[in-house]
ZADRENMI-563042 format. One record per residue: residue number from 1; residue in one letter; chain; y, z, x of N, C-alpha, C in turn. Coordinates in Angstrom, 1 decimal. Last residue first. Example, Ala and Ser with C-alpha at 12.3 -4.5 7.8 and 13.67 -1.06 7.14 Angstrom:
// residues 2
+------+------+-------+--------+--------+--------+--------+--------+--------+--------+--------+--------+
| resi | resn | chain |    n_y |    n_z |    n_x |   ca_y |   ca_z |   ca_x |    c_y |    c_z |    c_x |
+------+------+-------+--------+--------+--------+--------+--------+--------+--------+--------+--------+
|    2 |    s |     A |   -2.2 |    7.1 |   12.8 |   -1.1 |    7.1 |   13.7 |    0.0 |    7.9 |   12.9 |
|    1 |    a |     A |   -5.7 |    7.8 |   13.2 |   -4.5 |    7.8 |   12.3 |   -3.3 |    7.8 |   13.2 |
+------+------+-------+--------+--------+--------+--------+--------+--------+--------+--------+--------+
//
This chain:
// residues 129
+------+------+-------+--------+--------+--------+--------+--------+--------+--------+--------+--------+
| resi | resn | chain |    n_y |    n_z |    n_x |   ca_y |   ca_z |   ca_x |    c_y |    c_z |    c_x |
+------+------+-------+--------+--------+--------+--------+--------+--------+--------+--------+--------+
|  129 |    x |     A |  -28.4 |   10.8 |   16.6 |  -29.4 |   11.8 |   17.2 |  -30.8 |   11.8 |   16.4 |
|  128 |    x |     A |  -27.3 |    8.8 |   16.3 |  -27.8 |    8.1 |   17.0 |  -28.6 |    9.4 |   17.4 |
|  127 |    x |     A |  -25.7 |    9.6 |   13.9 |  -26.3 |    8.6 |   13.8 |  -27.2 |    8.3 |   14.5 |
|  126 |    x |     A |  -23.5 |   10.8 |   15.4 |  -24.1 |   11.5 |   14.6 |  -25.6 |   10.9 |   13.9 |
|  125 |    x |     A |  -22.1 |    8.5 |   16.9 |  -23.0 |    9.7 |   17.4 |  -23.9 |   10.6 |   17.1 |
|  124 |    x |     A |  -21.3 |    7.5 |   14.4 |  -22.2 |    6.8 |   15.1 |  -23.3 |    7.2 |   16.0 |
|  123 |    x |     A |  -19.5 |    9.6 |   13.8 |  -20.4 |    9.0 |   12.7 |  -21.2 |    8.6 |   13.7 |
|  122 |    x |     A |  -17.5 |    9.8 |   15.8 |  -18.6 |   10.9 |   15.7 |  -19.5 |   10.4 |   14.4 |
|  121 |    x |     A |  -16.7 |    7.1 |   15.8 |  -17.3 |    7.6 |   16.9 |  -18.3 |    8.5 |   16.5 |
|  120 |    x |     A |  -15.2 |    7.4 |   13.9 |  -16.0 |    6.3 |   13.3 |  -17.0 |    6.6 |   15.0 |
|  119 |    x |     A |  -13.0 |    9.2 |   13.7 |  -13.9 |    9.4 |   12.6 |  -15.1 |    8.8 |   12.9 |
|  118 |    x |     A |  -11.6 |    7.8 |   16.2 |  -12.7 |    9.1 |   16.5 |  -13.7 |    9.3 |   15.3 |
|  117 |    x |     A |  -10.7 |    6.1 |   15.2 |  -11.9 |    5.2 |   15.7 |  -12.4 |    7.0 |   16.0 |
|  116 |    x |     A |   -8.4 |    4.3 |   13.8 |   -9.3 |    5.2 |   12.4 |  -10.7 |    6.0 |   13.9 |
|  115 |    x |     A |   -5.6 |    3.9 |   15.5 |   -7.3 |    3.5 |   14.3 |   -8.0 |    4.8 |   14.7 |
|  114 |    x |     A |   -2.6 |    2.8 |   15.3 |   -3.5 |    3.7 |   14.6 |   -5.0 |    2.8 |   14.3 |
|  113 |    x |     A |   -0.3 |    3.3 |   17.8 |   -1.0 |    2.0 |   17.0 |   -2.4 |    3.2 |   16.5 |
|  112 |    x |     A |    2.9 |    4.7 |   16.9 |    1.5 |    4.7 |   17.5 |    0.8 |    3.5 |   17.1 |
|  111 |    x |     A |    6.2 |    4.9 |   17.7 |    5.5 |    4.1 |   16.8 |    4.2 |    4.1 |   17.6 |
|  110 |    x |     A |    8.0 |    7.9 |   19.1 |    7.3 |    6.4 |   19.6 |    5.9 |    6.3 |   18.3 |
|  109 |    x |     A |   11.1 |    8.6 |   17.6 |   10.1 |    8.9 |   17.8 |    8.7 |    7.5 |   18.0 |
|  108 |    x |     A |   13.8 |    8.0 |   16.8 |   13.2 |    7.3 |   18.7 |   12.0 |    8.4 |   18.9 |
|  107 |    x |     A |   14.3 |    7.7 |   14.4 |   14.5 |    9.2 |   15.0 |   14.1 |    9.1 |   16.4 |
|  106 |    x |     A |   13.8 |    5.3 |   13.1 |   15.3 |    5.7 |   13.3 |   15.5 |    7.4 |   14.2 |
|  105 |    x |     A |   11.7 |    5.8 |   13.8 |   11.8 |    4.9 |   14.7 |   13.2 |    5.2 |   14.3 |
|  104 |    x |     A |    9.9 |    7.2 |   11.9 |   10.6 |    7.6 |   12.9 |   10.9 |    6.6 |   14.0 |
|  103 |    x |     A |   11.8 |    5.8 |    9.3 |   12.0 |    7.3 |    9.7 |   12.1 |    7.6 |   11.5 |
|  102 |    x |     A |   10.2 |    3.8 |    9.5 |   12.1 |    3.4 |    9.4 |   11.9 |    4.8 |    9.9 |
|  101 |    x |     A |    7.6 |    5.0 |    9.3 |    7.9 |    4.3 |   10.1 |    9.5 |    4.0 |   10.6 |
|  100 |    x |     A |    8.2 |    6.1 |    6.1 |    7.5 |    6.4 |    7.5 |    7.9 |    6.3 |    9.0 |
|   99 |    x |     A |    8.8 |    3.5 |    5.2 |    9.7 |    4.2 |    5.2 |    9.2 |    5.3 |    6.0 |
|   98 |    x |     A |    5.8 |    2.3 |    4.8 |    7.3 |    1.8 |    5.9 |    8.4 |    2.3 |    6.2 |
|   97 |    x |     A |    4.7 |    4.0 |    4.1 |    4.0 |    4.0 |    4.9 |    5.1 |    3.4 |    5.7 |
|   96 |    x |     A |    5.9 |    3.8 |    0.8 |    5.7 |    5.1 |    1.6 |    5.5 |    4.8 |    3.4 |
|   95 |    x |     A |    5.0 |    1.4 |   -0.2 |    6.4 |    1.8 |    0.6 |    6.8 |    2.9 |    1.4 |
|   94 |    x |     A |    1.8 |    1.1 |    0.5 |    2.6 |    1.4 |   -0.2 |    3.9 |    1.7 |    0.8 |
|   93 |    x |     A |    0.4 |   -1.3 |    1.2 |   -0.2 |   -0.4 |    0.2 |    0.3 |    0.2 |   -0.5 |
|   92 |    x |     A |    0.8 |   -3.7 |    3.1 |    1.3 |   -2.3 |    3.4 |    0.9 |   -2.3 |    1.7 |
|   91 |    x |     A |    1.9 |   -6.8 |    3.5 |    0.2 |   -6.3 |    3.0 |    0.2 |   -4.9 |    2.7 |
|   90 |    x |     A |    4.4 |   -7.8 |    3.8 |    3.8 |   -7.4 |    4.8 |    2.1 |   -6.9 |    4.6 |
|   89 |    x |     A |    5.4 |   -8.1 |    1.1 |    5.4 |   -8.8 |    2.3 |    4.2 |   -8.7 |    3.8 |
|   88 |    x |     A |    5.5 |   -5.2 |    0.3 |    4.2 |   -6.1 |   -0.3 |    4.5 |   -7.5 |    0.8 |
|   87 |    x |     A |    6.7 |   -4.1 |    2.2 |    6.0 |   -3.1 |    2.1 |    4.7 |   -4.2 |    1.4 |
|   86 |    x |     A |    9.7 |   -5.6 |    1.3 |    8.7 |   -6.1 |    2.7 |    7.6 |   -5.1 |    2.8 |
|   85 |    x |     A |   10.0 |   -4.5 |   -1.0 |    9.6 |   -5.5 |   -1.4 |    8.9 |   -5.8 |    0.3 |
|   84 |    x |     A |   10.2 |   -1.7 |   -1.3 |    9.1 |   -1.9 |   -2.0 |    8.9 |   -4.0 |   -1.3 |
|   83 |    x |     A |   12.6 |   -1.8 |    0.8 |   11.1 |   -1.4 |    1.2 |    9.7 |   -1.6 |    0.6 |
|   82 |    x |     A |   14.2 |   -4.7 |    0.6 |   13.8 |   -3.3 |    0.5 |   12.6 |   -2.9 |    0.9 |
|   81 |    x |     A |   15.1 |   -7.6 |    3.3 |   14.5 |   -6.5 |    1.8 |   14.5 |   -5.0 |    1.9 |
|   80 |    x |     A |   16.3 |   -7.3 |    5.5 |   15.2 |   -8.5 |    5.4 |   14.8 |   -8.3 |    3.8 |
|   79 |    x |     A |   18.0 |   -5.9 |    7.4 |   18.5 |   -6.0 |    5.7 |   17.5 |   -7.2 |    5.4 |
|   78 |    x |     A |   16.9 |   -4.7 |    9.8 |   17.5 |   -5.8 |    9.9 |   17.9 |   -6.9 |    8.7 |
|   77 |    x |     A |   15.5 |   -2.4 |    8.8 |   16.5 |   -2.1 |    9.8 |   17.5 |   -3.3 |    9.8 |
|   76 |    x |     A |   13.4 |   -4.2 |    8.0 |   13.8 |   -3.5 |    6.6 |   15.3 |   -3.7 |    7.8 |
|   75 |    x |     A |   12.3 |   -5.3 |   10.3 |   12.3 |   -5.9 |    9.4 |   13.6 |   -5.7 |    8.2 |
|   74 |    x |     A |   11.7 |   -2.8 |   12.3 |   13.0 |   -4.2 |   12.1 |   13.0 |   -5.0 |   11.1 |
|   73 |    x |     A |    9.4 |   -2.2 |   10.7 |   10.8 |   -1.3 |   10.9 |   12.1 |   -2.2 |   10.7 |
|   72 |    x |     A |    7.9 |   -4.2 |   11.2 |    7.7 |   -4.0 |    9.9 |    9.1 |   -3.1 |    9.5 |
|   71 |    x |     A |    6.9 |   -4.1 |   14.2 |    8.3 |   -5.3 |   13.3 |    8.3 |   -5.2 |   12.0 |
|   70 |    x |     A |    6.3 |   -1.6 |   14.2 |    8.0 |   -1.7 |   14.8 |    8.5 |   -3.2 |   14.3 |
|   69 |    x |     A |    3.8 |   -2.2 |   13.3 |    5.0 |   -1.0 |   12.5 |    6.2 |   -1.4 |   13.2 |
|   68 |    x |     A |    3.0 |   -4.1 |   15.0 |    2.8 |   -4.7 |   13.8 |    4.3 |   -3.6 |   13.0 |
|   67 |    x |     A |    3.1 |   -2.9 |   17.6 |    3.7 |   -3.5 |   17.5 |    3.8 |   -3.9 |   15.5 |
|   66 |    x |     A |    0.9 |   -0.9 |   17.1 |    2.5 |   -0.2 |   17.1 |    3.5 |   -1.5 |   17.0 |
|   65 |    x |     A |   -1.4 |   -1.5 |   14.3 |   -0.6 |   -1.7 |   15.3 |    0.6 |   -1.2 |   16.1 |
|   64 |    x |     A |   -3.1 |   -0.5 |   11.6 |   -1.8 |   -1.0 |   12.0 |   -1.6 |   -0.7 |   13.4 |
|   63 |    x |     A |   -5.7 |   -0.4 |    9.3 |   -5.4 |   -0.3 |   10.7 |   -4.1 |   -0.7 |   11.2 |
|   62 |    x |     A |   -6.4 |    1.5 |    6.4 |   -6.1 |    0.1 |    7.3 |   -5.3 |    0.7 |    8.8 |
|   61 |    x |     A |   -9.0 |    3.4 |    5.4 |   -7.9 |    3.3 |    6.0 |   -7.1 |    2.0 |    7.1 |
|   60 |    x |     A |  -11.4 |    2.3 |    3.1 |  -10.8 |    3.4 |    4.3 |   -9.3 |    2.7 |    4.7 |
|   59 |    x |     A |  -11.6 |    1.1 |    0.7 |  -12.5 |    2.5 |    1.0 |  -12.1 |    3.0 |    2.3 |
|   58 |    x |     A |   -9.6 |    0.6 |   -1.8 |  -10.1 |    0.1 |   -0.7 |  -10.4 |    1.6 |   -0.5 |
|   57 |    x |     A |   -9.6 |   -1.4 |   -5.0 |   -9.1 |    0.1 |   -4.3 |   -9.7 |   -0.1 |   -2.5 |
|   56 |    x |     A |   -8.0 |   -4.1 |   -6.1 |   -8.9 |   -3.3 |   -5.9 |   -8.6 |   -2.0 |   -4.8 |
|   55 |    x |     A |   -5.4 |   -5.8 |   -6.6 |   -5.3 |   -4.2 |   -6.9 |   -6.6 |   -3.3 |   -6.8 |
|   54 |    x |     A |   -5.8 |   -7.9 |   -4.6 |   -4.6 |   -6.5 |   -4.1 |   -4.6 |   -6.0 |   -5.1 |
|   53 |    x |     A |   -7.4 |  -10.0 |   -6.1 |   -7.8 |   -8.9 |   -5.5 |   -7.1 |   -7.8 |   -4.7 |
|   52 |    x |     A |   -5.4 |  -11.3 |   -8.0 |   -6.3 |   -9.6 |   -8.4 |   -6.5 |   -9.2 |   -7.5 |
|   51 |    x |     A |   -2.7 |  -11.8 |   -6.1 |   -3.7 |  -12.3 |   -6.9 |   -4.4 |  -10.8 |   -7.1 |
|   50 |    x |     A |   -0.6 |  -11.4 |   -4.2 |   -1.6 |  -12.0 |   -3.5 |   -3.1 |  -11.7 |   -4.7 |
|   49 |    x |     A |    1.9 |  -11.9 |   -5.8 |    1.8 |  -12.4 |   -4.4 |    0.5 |  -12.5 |   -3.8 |
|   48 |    x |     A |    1.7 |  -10.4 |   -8.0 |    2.2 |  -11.7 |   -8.1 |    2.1 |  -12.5 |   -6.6 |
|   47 |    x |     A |    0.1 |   -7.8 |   -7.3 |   -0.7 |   -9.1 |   -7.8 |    0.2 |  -10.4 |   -7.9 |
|   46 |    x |     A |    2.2 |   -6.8 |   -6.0 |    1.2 |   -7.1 |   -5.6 |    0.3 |   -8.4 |   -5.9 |
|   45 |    x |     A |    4.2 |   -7.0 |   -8.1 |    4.2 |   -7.3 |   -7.1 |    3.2 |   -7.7 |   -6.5 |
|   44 |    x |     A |    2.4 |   -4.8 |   -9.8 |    3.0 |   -6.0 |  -10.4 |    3.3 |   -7.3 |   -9.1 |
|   43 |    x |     A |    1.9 |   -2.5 |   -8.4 |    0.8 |   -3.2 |   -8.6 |    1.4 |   -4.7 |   -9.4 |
|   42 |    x |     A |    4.7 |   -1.8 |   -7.8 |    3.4 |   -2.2 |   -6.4 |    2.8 |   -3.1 |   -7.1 |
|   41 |    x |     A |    5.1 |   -1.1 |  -10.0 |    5.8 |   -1.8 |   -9.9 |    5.2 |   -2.8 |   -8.5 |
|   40 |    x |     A |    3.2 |    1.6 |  -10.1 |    2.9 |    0.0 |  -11.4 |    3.9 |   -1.3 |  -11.0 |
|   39 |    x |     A |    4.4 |    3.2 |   -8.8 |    3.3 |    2.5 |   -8.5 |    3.2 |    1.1 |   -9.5 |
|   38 |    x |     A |    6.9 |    3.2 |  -10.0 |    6.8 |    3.0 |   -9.0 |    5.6 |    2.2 |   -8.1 |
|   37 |    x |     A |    6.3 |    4.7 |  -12.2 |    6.9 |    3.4 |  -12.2 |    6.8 |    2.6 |  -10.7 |
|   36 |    x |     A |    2.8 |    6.1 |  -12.1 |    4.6 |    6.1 |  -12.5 |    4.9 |    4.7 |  -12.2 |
|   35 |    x |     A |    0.9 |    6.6 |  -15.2 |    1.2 |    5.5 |  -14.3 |    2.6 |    5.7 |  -13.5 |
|   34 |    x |     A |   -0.1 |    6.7 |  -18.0 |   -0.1 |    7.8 |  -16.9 |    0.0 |    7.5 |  -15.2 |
|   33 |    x |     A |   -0.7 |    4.3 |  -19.7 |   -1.7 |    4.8 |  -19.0 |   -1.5 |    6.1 |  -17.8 |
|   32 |    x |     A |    1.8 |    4.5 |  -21.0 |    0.8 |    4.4 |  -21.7 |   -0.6 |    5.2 |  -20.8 |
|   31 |    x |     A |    3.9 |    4.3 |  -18.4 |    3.6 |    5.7 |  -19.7 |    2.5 |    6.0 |  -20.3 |
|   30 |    x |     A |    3.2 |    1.9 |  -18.1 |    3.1 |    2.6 |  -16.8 |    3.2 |    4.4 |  -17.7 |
|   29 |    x |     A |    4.3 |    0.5 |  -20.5 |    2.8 |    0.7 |  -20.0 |    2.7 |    1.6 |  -19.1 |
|   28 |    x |     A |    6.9 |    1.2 |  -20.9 |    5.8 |    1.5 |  -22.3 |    4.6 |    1.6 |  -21.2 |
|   27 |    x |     A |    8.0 |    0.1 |  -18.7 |    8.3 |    1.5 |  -18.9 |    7.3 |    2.0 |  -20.0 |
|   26 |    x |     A |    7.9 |   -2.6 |  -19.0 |    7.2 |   -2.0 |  -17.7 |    7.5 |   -0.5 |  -17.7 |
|   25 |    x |     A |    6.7 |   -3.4 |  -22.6 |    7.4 |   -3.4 |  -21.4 |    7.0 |   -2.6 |  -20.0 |
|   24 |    x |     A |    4.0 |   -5.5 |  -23.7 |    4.9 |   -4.6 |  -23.8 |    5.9 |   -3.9 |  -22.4 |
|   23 |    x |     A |    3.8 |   -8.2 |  -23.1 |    2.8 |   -7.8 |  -24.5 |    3.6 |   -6.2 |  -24.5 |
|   22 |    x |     A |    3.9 |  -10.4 |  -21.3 |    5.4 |   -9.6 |  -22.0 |    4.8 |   -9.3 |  -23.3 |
|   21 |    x |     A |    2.5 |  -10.9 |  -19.5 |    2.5 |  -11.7 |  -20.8 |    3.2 |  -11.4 |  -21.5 |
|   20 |    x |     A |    3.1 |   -8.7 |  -17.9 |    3.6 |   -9.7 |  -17.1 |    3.2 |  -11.0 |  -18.5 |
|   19 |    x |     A |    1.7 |   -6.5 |  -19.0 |    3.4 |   -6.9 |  -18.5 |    3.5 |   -8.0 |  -18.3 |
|   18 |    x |     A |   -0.8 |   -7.3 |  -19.1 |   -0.1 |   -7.1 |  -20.3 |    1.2 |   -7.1 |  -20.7 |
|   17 |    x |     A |   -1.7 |   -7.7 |  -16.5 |   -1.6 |   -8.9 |  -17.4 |   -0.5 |   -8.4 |  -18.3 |
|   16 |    x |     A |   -1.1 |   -4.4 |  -15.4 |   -0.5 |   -6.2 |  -15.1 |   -0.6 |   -7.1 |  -15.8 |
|   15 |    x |     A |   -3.3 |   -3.3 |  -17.2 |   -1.7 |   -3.2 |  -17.4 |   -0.8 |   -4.3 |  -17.1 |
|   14 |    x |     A |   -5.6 |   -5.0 |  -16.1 |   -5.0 |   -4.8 |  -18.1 |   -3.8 |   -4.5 |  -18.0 |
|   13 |    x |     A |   -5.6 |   -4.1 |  -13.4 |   -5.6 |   -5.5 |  -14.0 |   -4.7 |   -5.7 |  -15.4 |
|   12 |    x |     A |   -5.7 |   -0.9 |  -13.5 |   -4.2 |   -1.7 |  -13.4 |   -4.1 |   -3.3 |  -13.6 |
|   11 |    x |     A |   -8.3 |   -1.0 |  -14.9 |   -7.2 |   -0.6 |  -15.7 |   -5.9 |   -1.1 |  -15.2 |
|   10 |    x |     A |  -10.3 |   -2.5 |  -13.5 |   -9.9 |   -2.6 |  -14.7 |   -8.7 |   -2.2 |  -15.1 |
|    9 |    x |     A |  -10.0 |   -0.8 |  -11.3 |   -9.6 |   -1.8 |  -11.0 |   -8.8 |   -2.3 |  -12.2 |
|    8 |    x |     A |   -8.6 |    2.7 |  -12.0 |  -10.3 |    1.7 |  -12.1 |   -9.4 |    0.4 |  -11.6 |
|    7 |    x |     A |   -6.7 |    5.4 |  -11.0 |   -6.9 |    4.2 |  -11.6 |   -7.7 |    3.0 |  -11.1 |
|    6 |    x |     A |   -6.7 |    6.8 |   -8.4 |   -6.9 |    7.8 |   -9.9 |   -7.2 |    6.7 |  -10.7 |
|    5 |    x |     A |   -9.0 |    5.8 |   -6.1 |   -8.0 |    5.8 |   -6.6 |   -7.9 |    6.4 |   -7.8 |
|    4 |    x |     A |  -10.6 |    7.2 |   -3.3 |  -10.3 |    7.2 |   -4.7 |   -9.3 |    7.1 |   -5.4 |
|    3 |    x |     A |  -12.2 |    6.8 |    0.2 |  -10.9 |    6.7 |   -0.8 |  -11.3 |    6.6 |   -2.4 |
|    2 |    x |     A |  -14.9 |    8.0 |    1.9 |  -14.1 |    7.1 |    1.1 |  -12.8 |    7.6 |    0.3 |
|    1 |    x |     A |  -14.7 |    9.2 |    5.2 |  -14.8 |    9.6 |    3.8 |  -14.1 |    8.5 |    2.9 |
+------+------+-------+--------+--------+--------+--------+--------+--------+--------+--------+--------+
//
């Protein structure tokens, strides 16, 4: 099933430029458009590091590795940055997903490697009757 973001590409573009030309501040805009801080602070980040195309929306779910999350863990575990900032380091979408991970690896719960692949099985199967 695709993904939806609540905000158009357009719109976090506009808000980014608008901060970042210092046309109004990072608390006026993220207000303006119904934005929390948090995210708009992703999307600032993001674009300073890897350009417009990290605020388009993406239609499924990225793939991660157990290895890829356990060095994404050590990373933070090993005072490398915060979470918002090795979360855009690393390509991660949101801080959410690494702090996840700090979670259960600080809890010696075992880090999975994730794909997407039963959704994409029973599609295929579904496909091929």
């Amino acid at each position: 099933m695709p993904r939806k973001s609540k905000f158009s590409y357009e719109v976090k573009l506009k808000a980014v430029k608008q901060y970042l030309n210092g046309e109004a501040s990072f608390v006026s805009i993220a207000k303006a458009i119904g934005a929390g801080k948090t995210a708009f602070r992703q999307w600032v980040y993001a674009f300073k590091d890897h350009g417009p195309e990290a605020l388009k929306s993406h239609k499924y779910n990225q793939r991660y590795s157990k290895d890829f999350k356990f060095k994404c863990a050590a990373a933070y575990l090993s005072g490398e940055g915060s979470y918002d900032y090795l979360a855009n380091k690393f390509g991660l979408r949101t801080a959410a997903q690494l702090k996840q991970w700090v979670i259960k690896y600080n809890s010696h719960q075992e880090l999975k490697d994730y794909n997407p692949t039963p959704e994409a099985t029973w599609l295929i199967e579904e496909r091929q009757l």
